[in-house]
N, C-alpha and C positions, 0 to 999 in steps of 0.2 A: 686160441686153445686148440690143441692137437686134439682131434678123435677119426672116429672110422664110423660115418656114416655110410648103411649099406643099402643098395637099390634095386628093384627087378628091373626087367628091359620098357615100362612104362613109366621110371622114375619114382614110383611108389615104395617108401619105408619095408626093406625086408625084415628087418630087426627095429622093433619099437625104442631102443635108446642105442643113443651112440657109445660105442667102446672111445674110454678116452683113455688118453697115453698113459694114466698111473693107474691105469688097469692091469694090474702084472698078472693076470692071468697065462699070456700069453710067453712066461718063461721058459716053461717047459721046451716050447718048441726053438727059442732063440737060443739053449742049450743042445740041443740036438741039430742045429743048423751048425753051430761052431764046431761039434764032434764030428758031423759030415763034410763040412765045405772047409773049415778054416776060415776065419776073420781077417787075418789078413790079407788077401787077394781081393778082399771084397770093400776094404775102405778106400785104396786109393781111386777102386771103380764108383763106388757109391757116397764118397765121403763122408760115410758115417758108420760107427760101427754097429754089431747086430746088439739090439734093444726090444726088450718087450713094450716100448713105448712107439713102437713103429707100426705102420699098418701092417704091414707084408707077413710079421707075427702073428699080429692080431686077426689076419684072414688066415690064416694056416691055424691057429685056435679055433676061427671059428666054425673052419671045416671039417676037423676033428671032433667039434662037440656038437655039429648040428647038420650032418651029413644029409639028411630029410629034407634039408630045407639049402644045400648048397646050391642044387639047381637054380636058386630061382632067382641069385645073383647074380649082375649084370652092369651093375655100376658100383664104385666107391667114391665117394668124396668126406674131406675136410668137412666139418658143420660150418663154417663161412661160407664153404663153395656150395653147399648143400641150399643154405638161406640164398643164394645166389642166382642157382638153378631156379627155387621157386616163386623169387623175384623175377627173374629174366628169360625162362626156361633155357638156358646155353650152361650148359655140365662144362666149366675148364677149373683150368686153377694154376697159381701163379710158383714160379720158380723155389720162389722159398717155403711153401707149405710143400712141394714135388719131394723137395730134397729130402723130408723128414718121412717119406714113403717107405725107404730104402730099397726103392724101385728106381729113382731116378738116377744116371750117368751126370756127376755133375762137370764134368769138360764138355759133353757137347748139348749140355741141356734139353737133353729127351730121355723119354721113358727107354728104361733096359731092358732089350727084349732078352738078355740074358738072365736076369734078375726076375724079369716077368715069367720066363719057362720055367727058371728052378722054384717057385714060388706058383705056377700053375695058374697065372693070371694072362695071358696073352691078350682080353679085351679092353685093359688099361691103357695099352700103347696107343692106343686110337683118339685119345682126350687131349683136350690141346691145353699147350702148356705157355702161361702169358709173363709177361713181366708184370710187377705187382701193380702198376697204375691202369692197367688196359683194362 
């Protein structure tokens, strides 16, 4: 199940429930990405197109409704990777929950640091990205 689990820099819950993907809250702003950037340039980099069901939205929502509390963001994760982290304490997550980011580059299989600047995430790039059995 897609959502946006969010984290401070001690892996502690910044937001009490996870945004999940049919949270269309976050239309507003995948409307105003496509007015600014264009969707086309951005699917064959991201292979997907822009959706309120993606995190990159759903943090640009939630930076807009919760500006007070933006600081204190420092991690995102899947709620798998989330239960994952607090099984294993190690923050990754595997290629195909990446891809539904619309952060991830899916030809060379790493975070977009292009996607991450226009989106204002630059600390994502740093989370390692697995194949789904590792």
């Amino acid at each position: 199940m897609h959502g946006t689990v969010l984290l401070d820099d001690r892996g502690e819950l910044v937001e009490d429930r996870a945004l999940l993907w049919n949270d269309k809250r976050s239309q507003p702003q995948v409307d105003a990405f496509n007015a600014r950037e264009g969707w086309e340039k951005w699917l064959a980099h991201l292979n997907n197109p822009p959706a309120a069901a993606w995190p990159a939205f759903k943090l640009a929502w939630w930076r807009e409704n919760h500006p007070d509390r933006w600081s204190q963001l420092a991690k995102v994760l899947m709620p798998k990777d989330y239960i994952n982290f607090m099984l294993t304490g190690a923050m990754a997550t595997d290629y195909s929950e990446a891809s539904c980011y619309f952060l991830m580059d899916s030809e060379t299989r790493s975070w977009s640091s292009q996607a991450c600047e226009t989106f204002g995430l630059r600390s994502i790039s740093s989370r390692s990205l697995n194949f789904p059995a590792t």
